[in-house]
C-alpha positions as a Python dict, from the first residue, in 0.01 Angstrom:
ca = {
    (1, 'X'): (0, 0, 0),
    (2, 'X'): (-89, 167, -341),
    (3, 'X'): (209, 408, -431),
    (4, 'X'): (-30, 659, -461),
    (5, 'X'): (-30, 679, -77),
    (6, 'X'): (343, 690, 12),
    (7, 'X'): (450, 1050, 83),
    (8, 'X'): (695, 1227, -168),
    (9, 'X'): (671, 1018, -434),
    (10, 'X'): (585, 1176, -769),
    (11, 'X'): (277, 960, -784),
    (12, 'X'): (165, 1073, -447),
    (13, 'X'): (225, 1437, -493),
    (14, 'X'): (36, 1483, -867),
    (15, 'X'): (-249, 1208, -690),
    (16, 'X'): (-307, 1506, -384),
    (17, 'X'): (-324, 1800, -656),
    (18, 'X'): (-568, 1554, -898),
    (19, 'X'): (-803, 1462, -551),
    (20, 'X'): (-837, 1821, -421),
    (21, 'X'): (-973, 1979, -756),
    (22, 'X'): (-1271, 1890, -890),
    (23, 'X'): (-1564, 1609, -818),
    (24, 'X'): (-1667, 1591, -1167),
    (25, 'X'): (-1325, 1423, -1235),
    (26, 'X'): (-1291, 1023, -1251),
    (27, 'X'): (-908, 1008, -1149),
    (28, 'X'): (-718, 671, -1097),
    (29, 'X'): (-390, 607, -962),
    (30, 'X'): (-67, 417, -1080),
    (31, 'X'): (-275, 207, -1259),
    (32, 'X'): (-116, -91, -1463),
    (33, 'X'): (-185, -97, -1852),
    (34, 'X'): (13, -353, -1985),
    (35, 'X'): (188, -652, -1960),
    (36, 'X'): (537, -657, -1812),
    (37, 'X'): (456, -403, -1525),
    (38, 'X'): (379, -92, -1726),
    (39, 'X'): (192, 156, -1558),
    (40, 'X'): (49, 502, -1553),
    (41, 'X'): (53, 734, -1286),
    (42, 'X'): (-279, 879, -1319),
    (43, 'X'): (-580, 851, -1556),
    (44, 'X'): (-818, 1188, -1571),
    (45, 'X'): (-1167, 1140, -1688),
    (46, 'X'): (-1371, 1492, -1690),
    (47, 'X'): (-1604, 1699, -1922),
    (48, 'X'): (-1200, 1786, -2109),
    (49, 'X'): (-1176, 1432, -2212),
    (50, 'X'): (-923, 1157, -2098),
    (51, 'X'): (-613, 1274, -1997),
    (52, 'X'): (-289, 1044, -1893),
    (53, 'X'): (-44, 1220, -1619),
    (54, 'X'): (308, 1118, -1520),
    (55, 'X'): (492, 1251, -1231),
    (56, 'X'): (866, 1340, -1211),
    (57, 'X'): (1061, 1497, -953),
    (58, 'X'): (1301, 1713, -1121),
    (59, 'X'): (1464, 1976, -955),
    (60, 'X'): (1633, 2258, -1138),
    (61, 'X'): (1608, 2406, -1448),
    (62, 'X'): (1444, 2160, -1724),
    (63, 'X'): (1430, 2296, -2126),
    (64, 'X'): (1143, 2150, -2311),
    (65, 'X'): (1191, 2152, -2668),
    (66, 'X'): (943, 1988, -2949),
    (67, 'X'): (1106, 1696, -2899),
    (68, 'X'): (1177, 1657, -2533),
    (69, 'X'): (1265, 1782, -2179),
    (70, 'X'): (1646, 1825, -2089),
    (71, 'X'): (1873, 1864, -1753),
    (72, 'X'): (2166, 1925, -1680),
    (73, 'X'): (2246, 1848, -2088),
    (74, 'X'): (2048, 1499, -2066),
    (75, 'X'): (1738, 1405, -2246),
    (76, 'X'): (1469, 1256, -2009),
    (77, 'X'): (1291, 1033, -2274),
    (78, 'X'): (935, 1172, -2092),
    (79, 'X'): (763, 1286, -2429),
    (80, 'X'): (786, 902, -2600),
    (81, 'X'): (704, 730, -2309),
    (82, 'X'): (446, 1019, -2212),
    (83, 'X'): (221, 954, -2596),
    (84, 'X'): (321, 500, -2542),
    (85, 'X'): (93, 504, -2195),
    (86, 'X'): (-199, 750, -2371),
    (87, 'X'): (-194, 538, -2658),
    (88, 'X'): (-213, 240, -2433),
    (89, 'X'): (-482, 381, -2220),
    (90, 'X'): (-667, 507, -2496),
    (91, 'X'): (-705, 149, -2685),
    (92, 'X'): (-830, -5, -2350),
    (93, 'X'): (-1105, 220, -2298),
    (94, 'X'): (-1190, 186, -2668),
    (95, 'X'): (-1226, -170, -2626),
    (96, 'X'): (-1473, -152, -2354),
    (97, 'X'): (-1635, 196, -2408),
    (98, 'X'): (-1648, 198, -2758),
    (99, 'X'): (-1562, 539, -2779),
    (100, 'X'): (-1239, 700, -2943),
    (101, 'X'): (-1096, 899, -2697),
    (102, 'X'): (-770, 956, -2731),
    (103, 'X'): (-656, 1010, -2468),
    (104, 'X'): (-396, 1335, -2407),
    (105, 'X'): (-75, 1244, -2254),
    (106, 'X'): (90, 1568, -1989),
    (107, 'X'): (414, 1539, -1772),
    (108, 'X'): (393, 1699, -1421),
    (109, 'X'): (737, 1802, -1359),
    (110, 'X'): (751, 1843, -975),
    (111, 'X'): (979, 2108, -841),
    (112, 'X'): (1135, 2194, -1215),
    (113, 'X'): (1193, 2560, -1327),
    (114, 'X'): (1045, 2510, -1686),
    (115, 'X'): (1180, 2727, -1992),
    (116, 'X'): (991, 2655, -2251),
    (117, 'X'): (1132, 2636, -2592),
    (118, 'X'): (818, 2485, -2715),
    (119, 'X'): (563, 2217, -2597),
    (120, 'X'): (635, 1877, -2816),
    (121, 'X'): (330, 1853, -3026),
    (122, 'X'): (69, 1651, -2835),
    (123, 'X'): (204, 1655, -2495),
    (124, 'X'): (173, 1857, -2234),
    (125, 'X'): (461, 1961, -2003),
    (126, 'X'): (406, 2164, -1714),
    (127, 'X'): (509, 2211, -1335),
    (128, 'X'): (278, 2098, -1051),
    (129, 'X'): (205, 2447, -917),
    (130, 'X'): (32, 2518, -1266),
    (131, 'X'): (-147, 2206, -1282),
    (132, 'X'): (-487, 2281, -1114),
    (133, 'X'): (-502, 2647, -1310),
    (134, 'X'): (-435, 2452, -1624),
    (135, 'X'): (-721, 2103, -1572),
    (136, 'X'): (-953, 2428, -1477),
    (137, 'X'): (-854, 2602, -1823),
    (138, 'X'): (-913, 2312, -2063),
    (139, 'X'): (-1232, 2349, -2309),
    (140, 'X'): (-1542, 2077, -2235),
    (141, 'X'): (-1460, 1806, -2491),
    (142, 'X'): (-1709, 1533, -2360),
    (143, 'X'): (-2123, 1574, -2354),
    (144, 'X'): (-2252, 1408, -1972),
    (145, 'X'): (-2283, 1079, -2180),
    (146, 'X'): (-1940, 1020, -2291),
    (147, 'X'): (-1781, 1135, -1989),
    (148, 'X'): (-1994, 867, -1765),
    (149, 'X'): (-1932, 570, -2024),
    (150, 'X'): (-1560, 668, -2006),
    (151, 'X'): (-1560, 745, -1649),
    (152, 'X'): (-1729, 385, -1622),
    (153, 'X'): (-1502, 258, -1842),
    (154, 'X'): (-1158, 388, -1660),
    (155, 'X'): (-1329, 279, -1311),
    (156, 'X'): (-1383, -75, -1405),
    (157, 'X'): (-1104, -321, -1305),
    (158, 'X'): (-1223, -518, -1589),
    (159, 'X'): (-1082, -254, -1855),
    (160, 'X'): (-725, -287, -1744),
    (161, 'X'): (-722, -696, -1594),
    (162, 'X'): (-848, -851, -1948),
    (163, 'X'): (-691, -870, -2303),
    (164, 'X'): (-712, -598, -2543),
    (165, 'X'): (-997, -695, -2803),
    (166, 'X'): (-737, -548, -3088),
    (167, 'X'): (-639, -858, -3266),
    (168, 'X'): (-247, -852, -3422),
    (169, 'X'): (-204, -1021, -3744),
    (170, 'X'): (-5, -1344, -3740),
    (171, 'X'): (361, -1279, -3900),
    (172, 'X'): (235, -1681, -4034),
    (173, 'X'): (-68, -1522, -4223),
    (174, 'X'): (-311, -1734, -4014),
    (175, 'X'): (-509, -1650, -3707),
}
């Protein structure tokens, strides 16, 4: 059973929110990008662009800053790992789209009380009640011909089950 399915998990709540708002959206769920088990909760193709979306349950009062979120006086290391899984994402469906997307990287925070110091460039923070106002808000990014070559792109098994065509130079100068 795909986590996306299990009720109150952070996955399954943002995955209910991301089904019920539009049809013109590509969405997949908890979706592995990398070797050793990384994953992203949710990938968001639509006329905005590509968007990456992790879930956290995080009751309470959370401070974003430029840099990060904080409870209760500890940093929750969201913003880092939030840009690592849109760059990931984003050099997959480059590979197989051919099309620089970049993706944008946004934290749900489910059941936080947000005070917003200011939003860490590049990353959106923002609470699950505001997330359908805020996919309706964004500006079209994508003609119809992008979006269905990345919507294509994030669909296909293929993108995310072979080897990134991004060679890595040898540390031995050879191949």
């Amino acid at each position: 059973m795909s986590i996306a399915r299990i009720p109150g998990t952070p996955v399954h709540t943002v995955a209910k929110i991301l089904d019920g708002v539009a049809d013109d959206y590509v969405v997949v769920h908890n979706q592995a990008i990398g070797r050793r088990g990384a994953r992203v909760d949710h990938i968001v193709v639509g006329p905005f662009g590509v968007l990456c979306l992790t879930g956290r349950h995080q009751r309470g009062r959370v401070i974003v800053t430029d840099k990060d979120c904080i409870a209760d006086g500890d940093r929750l290391d969201v913003v880092s790992k939030a840009r690592r899984q849109a760059t990931a994402v984003g050099a997959r469906l480059k590979a197989v789209s051919g099309l620089d997307c970049a993706p944008h990287p946004v934290v749900v925070m489910i059941g936080a009380q947000l005070t917003l110091q200011s939003q860490p460039a590049g990353v959106t923070i923002l609470t699950d009640d505001a997330l359908p106002l805020w996919l309706r808000s964004l500006p079209q990014a994508l003609d119809e011909v992008q979006q269905r070559a990345l919507s294509n792109a994030v669909a296909d098994t293929r993108t995310w089950t072979t080897k990134s065509s991004a060679r890595r130079p040898s540390v031995f100068g050879g191949r």
